[in-house]
C-alpha positions as CSV (number, residue, x, y, z in Angstrom):
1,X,78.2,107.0,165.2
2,X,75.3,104.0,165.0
3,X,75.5,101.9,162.1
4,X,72.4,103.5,161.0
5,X,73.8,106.9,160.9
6,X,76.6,106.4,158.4
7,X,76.6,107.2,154.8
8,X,76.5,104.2,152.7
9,X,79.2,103.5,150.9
10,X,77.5,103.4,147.8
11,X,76.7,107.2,148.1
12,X,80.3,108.3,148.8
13,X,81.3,106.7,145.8
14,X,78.4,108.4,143.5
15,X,78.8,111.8,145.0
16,X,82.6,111.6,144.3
17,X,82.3,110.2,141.0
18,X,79.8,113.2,140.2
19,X,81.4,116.0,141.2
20,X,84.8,115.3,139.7
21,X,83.9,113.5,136.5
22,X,81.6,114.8,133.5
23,X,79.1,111.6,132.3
24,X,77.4,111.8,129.1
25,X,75.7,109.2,126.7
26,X,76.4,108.3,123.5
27,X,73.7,107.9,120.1
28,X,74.4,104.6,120.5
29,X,73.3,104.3,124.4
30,X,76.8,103.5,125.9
31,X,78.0,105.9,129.1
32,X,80.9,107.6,128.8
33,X,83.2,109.5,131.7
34,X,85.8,112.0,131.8
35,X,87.8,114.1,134.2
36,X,86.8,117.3,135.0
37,X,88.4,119.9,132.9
38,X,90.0,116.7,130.3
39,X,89.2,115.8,126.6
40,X,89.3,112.3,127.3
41,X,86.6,109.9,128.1
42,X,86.2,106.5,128.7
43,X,83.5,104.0,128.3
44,X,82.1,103.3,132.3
45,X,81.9,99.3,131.5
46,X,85.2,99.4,130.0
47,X,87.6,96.5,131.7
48,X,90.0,97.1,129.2
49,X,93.7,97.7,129.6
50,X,94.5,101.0,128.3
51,X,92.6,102.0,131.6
52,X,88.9,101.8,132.4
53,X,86.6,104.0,134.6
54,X,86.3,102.3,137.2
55,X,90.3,101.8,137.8
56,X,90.4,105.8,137.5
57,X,87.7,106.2,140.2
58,X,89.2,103.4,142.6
59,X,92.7,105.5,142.3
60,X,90.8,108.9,143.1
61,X,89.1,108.0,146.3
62,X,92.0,106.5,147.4
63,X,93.9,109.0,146.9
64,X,92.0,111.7,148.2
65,X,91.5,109.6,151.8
66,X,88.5,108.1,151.2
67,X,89.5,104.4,151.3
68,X,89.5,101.6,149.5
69,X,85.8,100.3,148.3
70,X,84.8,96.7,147.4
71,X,83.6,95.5,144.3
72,X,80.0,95.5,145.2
73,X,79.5,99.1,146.4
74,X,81.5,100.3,143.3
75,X,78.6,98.3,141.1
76,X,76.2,99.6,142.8
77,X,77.0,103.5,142.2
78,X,78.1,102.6,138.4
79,X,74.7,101.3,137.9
80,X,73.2,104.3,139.6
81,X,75.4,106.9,137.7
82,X,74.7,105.0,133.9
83,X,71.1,105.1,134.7
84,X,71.6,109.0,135.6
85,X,73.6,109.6,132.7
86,X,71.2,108.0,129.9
87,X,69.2,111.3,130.3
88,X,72.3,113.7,129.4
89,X,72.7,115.0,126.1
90,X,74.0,112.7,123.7
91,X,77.7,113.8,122.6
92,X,80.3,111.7,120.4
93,X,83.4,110.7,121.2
94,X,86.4,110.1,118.2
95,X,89.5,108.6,118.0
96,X,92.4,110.6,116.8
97,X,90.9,113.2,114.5
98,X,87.5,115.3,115.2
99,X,85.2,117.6,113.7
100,X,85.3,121.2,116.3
101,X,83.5,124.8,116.2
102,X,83.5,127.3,113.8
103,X,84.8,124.8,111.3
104,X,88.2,123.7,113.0
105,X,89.2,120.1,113.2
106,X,91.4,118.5,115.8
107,X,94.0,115.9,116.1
108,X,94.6,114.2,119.1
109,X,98.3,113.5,120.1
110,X,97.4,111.1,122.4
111,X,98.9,112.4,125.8
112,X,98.1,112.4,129.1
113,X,97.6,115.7,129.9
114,X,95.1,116.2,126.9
115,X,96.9,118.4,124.8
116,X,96.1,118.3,120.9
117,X,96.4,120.2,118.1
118,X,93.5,122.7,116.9
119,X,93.4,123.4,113.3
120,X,91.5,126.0,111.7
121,X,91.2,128.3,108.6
122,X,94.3,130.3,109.8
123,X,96.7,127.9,111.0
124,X,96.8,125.5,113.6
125,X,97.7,125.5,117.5
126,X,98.5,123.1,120.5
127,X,95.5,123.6,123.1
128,X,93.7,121.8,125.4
129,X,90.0,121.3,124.2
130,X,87.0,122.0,125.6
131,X,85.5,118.8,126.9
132,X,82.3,120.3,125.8
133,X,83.5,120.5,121.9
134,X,85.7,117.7,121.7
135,X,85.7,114.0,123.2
136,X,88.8,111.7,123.0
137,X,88.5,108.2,122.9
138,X,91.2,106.1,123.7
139,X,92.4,102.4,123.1
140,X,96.1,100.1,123.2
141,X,96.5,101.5,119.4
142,X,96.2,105.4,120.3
143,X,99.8,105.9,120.6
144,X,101.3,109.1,121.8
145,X,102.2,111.7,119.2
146,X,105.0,114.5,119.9
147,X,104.6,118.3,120.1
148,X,104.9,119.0,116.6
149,X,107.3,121.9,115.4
150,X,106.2,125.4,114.4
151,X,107.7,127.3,111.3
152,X,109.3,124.6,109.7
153,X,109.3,126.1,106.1
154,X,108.2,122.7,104.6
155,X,111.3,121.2,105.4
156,X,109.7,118.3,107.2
157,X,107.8,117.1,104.0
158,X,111.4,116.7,101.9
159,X,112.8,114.8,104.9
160,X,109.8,112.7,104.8
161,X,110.0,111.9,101.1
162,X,113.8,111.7,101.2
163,X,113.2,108.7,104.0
164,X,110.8,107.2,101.2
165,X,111.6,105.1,98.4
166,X,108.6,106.5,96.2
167,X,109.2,105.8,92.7
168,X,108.4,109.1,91.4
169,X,106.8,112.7,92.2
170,X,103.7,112.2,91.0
171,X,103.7,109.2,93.5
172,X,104.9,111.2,96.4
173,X,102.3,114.2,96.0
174,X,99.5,111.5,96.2
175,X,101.3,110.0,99.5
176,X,101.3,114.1,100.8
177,X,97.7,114.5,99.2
178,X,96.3,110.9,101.6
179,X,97.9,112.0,104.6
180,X,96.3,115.5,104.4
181,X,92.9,113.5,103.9
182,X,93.8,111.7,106.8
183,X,93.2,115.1,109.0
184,X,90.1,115.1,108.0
185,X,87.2,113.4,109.7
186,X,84.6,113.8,107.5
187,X,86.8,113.4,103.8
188,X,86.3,109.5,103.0
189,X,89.9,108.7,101.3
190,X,91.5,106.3,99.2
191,X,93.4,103.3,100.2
192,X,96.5,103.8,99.4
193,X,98.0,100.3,97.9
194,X,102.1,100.4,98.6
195,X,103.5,98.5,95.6
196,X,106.6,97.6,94.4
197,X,109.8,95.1,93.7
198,X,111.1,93.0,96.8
199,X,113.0,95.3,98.9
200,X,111.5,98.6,97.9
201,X,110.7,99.3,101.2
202,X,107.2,98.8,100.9
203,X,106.4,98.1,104.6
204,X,108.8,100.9,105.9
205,X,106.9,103.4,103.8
206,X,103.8,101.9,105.0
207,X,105.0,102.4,108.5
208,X,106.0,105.5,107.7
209,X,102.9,107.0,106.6
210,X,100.9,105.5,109.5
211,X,103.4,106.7,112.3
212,X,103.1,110.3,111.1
213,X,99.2,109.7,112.0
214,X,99.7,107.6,115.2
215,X,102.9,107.6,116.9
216,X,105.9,105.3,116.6
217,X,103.6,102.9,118.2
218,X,101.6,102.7,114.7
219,X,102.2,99.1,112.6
220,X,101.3,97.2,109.9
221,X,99.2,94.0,111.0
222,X,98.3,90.7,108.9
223,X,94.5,90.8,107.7
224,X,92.3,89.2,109.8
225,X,91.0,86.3,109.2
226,X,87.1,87.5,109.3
227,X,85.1,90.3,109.2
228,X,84.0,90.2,112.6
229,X,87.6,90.5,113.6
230,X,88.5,93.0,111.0
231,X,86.1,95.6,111.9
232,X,87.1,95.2,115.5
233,X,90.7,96.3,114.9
234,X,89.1,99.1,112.5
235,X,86.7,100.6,115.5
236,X,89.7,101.1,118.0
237,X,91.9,103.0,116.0
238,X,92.4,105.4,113.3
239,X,94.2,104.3,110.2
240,X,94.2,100.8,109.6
241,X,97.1,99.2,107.9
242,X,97.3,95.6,106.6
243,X,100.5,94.4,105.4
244,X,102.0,92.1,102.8
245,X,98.7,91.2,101.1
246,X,98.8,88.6,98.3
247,X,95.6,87.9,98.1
248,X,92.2,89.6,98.3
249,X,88.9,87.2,98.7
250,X,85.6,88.8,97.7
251,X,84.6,89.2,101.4
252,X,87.7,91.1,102.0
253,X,87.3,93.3,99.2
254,X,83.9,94.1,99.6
255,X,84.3,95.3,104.2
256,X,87.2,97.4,102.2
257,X,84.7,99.2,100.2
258,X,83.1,99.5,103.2
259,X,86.3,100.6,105.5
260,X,86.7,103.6,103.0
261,X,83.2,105.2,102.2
262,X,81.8,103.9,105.5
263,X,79.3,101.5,106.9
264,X,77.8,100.3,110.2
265,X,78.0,96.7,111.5
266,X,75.2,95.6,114.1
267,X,75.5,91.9,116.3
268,X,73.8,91.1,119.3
269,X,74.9,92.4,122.9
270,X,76.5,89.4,124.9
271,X,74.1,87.7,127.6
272,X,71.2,89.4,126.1
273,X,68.5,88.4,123.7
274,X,67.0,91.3,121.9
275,X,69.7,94.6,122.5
276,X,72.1,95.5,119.8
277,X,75.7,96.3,119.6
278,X,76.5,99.4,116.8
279,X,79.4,100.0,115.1
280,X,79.4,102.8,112.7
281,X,83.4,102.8,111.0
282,X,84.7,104.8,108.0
283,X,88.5,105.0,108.4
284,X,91.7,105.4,106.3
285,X,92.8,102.0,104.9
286,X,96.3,101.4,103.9
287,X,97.8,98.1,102.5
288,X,101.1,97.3,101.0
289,X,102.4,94.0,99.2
290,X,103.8,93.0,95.4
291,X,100.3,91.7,94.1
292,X,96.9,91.2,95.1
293,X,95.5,89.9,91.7
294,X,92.9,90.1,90.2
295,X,91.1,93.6,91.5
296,X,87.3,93.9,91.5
297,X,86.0,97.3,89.8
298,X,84.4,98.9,92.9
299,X,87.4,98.5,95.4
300,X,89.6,99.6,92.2
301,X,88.1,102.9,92.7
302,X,88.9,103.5,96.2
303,X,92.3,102.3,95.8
304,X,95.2,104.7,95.3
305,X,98.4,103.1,93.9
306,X,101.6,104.2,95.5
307,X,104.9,102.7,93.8
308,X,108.0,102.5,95.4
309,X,111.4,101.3,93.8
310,X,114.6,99.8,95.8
311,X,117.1,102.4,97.2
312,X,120.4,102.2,96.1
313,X,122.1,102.9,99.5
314,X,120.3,100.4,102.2
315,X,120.6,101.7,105.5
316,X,120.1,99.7,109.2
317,X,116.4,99.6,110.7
318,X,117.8,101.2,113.9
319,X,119.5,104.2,111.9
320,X,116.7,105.0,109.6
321,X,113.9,105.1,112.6
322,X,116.4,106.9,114.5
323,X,116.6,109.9,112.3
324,X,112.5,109.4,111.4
325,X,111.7,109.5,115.1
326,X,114.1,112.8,115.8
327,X,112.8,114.4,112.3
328,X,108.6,113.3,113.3
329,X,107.8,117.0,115.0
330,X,109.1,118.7,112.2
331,X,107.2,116.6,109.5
332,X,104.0,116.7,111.6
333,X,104.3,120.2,111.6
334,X,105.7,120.9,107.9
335,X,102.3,118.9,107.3
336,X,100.1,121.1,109.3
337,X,101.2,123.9,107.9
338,X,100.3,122.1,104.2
339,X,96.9,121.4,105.9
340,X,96.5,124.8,106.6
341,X,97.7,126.4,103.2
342,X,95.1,123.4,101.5
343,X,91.8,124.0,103.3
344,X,92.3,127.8,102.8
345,X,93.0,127.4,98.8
346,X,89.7,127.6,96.4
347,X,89.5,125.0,93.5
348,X,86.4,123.4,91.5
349,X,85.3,119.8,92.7
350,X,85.9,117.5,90.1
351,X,82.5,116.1,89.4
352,X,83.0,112.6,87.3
353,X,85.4,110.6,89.6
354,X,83.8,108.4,92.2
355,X,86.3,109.9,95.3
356,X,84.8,113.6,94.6
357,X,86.2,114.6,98.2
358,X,89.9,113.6,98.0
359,X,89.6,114.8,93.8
360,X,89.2,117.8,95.2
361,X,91.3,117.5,97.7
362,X,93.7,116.8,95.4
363,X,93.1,119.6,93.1
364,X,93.0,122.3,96.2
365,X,96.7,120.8,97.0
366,X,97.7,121.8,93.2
367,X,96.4,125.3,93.9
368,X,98.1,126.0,97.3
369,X,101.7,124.3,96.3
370,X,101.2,122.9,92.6
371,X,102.5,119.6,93.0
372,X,100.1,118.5,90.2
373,X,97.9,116.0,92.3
374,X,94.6,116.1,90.4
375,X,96.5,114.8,87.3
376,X,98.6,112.6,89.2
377,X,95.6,111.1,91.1
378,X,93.3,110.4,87.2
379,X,96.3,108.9,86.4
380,X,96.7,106.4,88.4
381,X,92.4,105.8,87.9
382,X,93.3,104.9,84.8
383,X,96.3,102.5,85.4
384,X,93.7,100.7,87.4
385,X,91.0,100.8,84.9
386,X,94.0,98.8,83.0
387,X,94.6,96.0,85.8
388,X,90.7,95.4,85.5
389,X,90.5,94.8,82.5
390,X,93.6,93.0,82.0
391,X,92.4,90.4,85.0
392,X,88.8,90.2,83.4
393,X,88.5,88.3,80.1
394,X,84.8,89.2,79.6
395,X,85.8,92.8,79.6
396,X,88.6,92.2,77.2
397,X,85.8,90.6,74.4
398,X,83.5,93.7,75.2
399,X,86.2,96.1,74.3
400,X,86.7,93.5,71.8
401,X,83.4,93.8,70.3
402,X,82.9,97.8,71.1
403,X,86.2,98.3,68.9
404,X,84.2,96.7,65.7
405,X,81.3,99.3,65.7
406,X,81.5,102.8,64.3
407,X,81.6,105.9,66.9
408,X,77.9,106.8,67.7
409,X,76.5,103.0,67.1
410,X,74.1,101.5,69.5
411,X,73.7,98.0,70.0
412,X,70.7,96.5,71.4
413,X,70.2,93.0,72.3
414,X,69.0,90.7,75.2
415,X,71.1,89.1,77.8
416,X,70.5,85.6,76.6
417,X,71.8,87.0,72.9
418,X,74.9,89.3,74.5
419,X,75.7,85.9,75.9
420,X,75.7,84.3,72.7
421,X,77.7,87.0,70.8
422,X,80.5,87.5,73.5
423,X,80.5,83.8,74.2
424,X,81.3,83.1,69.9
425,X,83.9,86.6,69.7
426,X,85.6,84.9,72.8
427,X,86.0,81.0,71.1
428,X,86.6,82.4,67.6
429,X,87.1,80.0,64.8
430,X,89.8,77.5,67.0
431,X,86.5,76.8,69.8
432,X,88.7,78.4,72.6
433,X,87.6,76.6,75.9
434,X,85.9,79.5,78.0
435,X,87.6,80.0,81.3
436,X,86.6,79.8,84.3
437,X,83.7,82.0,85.9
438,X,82.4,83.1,82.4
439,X,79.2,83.7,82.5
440,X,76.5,80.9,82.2
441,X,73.3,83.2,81.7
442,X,72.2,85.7,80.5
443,X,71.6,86.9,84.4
444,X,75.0,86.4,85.2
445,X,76.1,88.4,82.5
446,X,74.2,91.0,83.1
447,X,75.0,91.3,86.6
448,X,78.9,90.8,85.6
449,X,78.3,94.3,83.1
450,X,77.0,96.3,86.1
451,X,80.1,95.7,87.8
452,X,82.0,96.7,84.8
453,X,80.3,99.3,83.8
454,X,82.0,102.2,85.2
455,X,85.5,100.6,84.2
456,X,84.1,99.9,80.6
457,X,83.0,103.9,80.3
458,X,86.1,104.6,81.1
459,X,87.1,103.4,77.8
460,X,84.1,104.8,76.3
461,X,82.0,102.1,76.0
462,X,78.9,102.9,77.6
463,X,76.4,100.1,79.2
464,X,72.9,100.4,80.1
465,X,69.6,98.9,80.6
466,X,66.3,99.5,79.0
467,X,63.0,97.5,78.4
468,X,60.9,97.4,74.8
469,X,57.4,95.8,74.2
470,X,58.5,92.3,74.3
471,X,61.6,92.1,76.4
472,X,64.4,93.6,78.7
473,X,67.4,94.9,76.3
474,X,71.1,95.6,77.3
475,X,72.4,98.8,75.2
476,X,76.1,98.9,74.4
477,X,77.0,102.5,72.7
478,X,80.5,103.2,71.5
479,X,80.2,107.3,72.0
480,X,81.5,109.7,69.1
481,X,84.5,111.3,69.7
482,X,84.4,114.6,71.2
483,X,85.8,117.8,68.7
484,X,89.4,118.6,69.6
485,X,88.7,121.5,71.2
486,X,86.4,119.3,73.7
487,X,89.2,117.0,74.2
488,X,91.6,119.6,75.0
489,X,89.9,121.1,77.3
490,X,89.6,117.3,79.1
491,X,93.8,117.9,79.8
């Protein structure tokens, strides 16, 4: 055969590549492939090492005798196969958990043959899924799950909490209550905040929670030192766990915020000048440590508590993991089952905390098992509510002040003259030297109340804005009390 007549190899390589691999596009532009007949796909440009396209492909024309291709013919029928591919349908791919049909959702277990586990409104099965309803994405921190056990009577949720050193039961239903959440891709969840005395066990539980997620291969990591960074490690996996925080800088607080309820974070391509990157995260957050400080109101919120107290029997690392590895099928499955029984169970969504979706969560996990969730989870609201306050002098002189008026009384002044008022209740009669970062204007104040305020009506003290004739006002209003009937009805 001339030279002429034979098939570039450029062409072998594209008609392999298209008749055993699937190529789609995602909203975000970037090319995706996957197997024929497999749930997982993986980004065409990928280099990375948890295995790229392109290492697949080389393997598979090997193997099937057609030879070994250079670098430049492989290019080539990449380029040619993206440029195909960008006028397919556009289809997601997730990491660990997805949304499915008819209302199911799906975790993956992160093996190689594609096998995960199909949950749905009556119970929950290991299957295969259709490449067509479900897309895995995977990375270095998708670590490999095990088959988890069927009828397991619950049993795997007391050897869970037994292997915890959670302080007490209201604390372990809200640990049961986040991990439930954490099945759920579209349920934005608290961070839960592991605290406790030295040696409670704070990063084992922490561990603990996140390898019931993601594998014995799921860890605790120190927090990176800058956003960028941080919402790099938060795009390639699931749950994101920061250990043995001391510390929390504004910056960090606020892409926190952001971790839980969801943002998106845009930077330009490399070696371009005008494309675009996207990253589009909302995850579950965990963090463990003995104190952070002072906490800011918003990230208070979307913080969840979780206390832990030293054991009185300590136990090796390697004899603890040991039993939590052999015991992990049977609490993945004991929490399935949970799952099941939660999403099936009716309950009214509690309409005046900011996390509506895990309150109700919460209260449709009291109505399946009755572990008192809801209660527990206001609770603990509140005991933060405290530690705001308690870390922020200006809204210890508001209370201050609020506790002098009569229930029902309004209080209108300016900025400038709240300034003045809060500024003399603060000093008192000994001049108390005002500490630092209190306000300086009457702007700063009034941007330092709209972060309070939700914390502040909490403790009924109520905050808003207004404008007269002549000026901007800021209203303080200490409410009347409710009848007792009203506030029964509140427990």
């Amino acid at each position: 055969m001339s030279e002429d007549e034979k098939t570039p190899a450029r062409e072998i390589i594209a008609d392999y590549a298209q008749s055993h691999f699937r190529y789609f596009r995602t909203a975000d532009g970037t090319v995706f492939a996957q197997k024929n007949r497999h749930p997982v796909a993986r980004p065409i440009r990928s280099q990375g090492t948890s295995g790229s396209h392109r290492q697949e492909l080389m393997v598979g024309l090997f193997t099937d005798g057609f030879g070994v291709f250079n670098g430049t013919a492989l290019k080539e029928a990449l380029d040619l196969i993206e440029a195909l591919a960008m006028s397919q349908d556009v289809q997601p791919v997730h990491i660990r958990v997805a949304p499915g049909f008819d209302g199911a959702t799906w975790l993956d277990l992160g093996r190689n043959d594609g096998q995960s586990v199909r949950i749905h409104p009556t119970g929950w099965d290991i299957l295969t899924p259709d490449p067509q309803e479900v897309c895995w994405r995977r990375t270095q921190l998708t670590g490999e799950l095990p088959l988890p056990a069927k009828d397991t009577s619950g049993k795997g949720i007391d050897v869970f909490l037994r292997l915890c050193n959670f302080a007490t039961a209201e604390t372990e239903c809200l640990a049961i209550a986040w991990l439930i959440g954490c099945l759920g891709p579209s349920v934005p969840v608290p961070a839960p905040f592991l605290t406790g005395p030295q040696g409670a066990g704070k990063s084992t539980g922490g561990r603990m929670l996140v390898r019931i997620i993601e594998g014995m291969s799921g860890d605790l990591r120190r927090a990176p030192k800058d956003e960028e960074n941080l919402i790099a490690a938060v795009a390639a996996g699931w749950i994101t766990a920061l250990d043995n925080l001391s510390h929390l800088t504004p910056d960090l607080a606020d892409a926190m915020c952001c971790i839980v309820t969801g943002a998106e974070s845009i930077k330009r391509a490399l070696y371009t000048d005008g494309d675009v990157v996207r990253s589009r995260y909302r995850r579950p957050l965990l963090m463990t440590g003995i104190d952070v400080g002072v906490i800011r109101p918003d990230l208070a919120e979307r913080l969840l508590p979780l206390r832990l107290e030293r054991p009185r029997v300590r136990r090796t690392e390697a004899e603890l993991w040991r039993e939590f590895e052999e015991a992990l099928p049977v609490i993945l499955g004991s929490l399935l089952d949970l799952t099941v029984k939660v999403r099936a169970a009716e309950a009214d969504i509690p309409t005046d905390l900011r996390m509506a979706d895990f309150a109700h969560l919460c209260a449709q996990l009291d109505a399946a098992a009755g572990l008192g969730a809801l209660t527990a989870y206001r609770t603990s609201l509140d005991d933060l509510n405290d530690d705001v306050i308690e870390g922020d002098l200006l809204a210890q002189t508001v209370l201050k002040h609020a506790a002098t008026l009569d229930p029902g009384t309004q209080t209108r002044m300016t900025s400038a003259e709240w300034l003045h008022c809060l500024t003399r209740l603060y000093s008192g009669d000994d001049c108390l030297p005002l500490p630092k970062g209190w306000p300086t204007t009457g702007k700063v104040l009034s941007d330092r109340l709209k972060r309070l305020q939700p914390t502040l009506a909490a403790r009924h003290v109520l905050i808003d804005w207004g404008r007269s004739n002549t000026a901007r006002y800021i209203e303080l209003t200490r409410p009347a009390a409710p009848p007792p009937s009203q506030q029964e009805a509140a427990f």
